[in-house]
N, C-alpha and C positions, 0 to 999 in steps of 0.2 A: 442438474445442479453440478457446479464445479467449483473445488478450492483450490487456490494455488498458495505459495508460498514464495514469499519474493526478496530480494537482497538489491536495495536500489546504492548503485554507487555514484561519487562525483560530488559535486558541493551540495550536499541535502540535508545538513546540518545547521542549523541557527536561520533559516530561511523561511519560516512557516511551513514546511515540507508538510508534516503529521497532522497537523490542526486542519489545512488546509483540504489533506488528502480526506479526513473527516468529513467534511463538507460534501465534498465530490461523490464519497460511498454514500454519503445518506440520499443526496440528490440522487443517483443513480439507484440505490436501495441494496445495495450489496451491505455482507454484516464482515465482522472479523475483526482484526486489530493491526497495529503500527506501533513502532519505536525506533529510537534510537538508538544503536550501538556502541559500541565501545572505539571499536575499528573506524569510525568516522560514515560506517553506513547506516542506511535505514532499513529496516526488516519490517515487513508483513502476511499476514494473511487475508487472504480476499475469498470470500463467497457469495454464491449466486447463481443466477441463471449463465450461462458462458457467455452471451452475447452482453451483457452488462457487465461479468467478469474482465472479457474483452476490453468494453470500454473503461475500464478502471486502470489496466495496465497499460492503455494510449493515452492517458493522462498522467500515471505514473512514468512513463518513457519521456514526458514533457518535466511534469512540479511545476512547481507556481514561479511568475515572476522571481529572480532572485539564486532560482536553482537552477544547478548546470548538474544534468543527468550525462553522466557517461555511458552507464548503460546499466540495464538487469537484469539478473537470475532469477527465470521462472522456473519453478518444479510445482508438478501435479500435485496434490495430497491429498487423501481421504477426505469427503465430506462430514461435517459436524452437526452437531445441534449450536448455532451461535444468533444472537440477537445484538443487533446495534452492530457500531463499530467503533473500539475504543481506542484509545489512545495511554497506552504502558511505560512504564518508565521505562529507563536506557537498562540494555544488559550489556 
């Protein structure tokens, strides 16, 4: 099991980013959460198996139609107890 903690920058605000990336972890089955920033980026958490972990951050390195990814900060962190993957307000 592996969780990361992510900081995606670049146009990923007002594009369906979050809702979308929702989609992608449940298809995929990864749990953890996603928001908004203040700073104009997008933050998450991702867990799961790493090979699906993996694939969440190769779609997060992409976003949906509409987002321009410049790039992003992955850091390790402890694994959880997390269920689903939700979607948080902006901090």
């Amino acid at each position: 099991m592996k969780r990361v903690h992510v900081v995606v920058h670049g146009e990923v605000q007002g594009v369906g980013y979050r809702y979308t990336a929702r989609g992608v972890a449940g298809r995929l089955g990864v749990t953890g959460w996603i928001r908004n920033r203040w700073d104009g980026t997008v933050e998450a958490h991702v867990q799961g198996p790493a090979d699906r972990v993996a694939a969440m951050l190769a779609w997060m390195a992409e976003g949906p139609p509409g987002a321009r990814v410049d790039g992003c900060r992955v850091t390790d962190i402890p694994v959880e107890n997390a269920e689903g993957f939700r979607v948080l307000q902006t901090a």
